[in-house]
N, C-alpha and C positions, 0 to 999 in steps of 0.2 A: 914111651910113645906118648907124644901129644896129641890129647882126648879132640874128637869131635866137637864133645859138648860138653860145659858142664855147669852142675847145677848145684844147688843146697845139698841135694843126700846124693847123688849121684853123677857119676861120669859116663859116655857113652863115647866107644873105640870102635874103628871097624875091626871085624875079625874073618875068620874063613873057617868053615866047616871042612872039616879035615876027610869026612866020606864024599864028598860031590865038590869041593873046591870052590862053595857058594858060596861070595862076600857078603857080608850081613852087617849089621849095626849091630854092639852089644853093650845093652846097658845094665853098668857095675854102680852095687850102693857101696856107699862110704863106708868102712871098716866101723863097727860101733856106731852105725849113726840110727838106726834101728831102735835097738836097746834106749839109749840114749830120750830118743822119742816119746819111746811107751815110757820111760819114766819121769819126764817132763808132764806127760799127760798124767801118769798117774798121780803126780806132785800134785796139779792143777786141780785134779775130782778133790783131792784130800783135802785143798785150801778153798774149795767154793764149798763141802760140805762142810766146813768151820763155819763159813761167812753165813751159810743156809740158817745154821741153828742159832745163831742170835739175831742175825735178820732175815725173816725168812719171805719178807718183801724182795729181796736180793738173791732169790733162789733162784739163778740159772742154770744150774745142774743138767735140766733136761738137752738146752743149748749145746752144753759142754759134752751129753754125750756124745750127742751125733755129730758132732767136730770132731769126738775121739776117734771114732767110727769111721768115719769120713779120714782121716789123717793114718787110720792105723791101715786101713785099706790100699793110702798110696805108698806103701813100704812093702806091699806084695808087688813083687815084679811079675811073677808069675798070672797072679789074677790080672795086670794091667797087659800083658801080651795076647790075655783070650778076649778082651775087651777090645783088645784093637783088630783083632782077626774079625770076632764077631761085628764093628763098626767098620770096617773096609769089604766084609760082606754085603751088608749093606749098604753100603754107597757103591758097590758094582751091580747090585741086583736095582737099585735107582737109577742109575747109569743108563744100563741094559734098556730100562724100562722107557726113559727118554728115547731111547735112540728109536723104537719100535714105534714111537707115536711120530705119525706125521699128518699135516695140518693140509687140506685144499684150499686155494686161495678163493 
């Protein structure tokens, strides 16, 4: 099947929920591409903590964590579908909020 979308770590299909017959989007990461990542990241800590100890003018380690951080993060699919629940909560609950204000001319 040719994907919806696709991306660096992942592809997204539609599918159907087999209890209620709801079409849905469903986004698959790349076989190995995970792994792959966290050890790229962990290659990267190993060669700035080389670079840190002879120059430690050149110490961006702290930078490099919260990038790992940051990057190891968007390889949870899980944590990124309560993040989108939780942001379409709110922007239905701002939504709501707009429509309730109205203005006298």
């Amino acid at each position: 099947e040719t994907p919806l979308a696709a991306a660096s770590i992942a592809q997204v299909h539609t599918a159907v929920i087999r209890a209620n017959g709801q079409k849905i989007a469903l986004k698959v990461q790349h076989r190995g591409v995970a792994d792959l990542i966290r050890q790229d990241l962990d290659n990267a800590a190993y060669l700035l903590d080389c670079i840190a100890e002879e120059r430690p003018d050149l110490d961006f380690r702290s930078i490099l964590n919260e990038w790992c951080f940051e990057t190891r993060s968007e390889l949870d699919f899980i944590k990124e579908a309560q993040s989108t629940e939780e942001v379409g909560g709110y922007l239905a609950q701002a939504a709501a909020k707009r429509k309730r204000q109205h203005y006298d001319p």
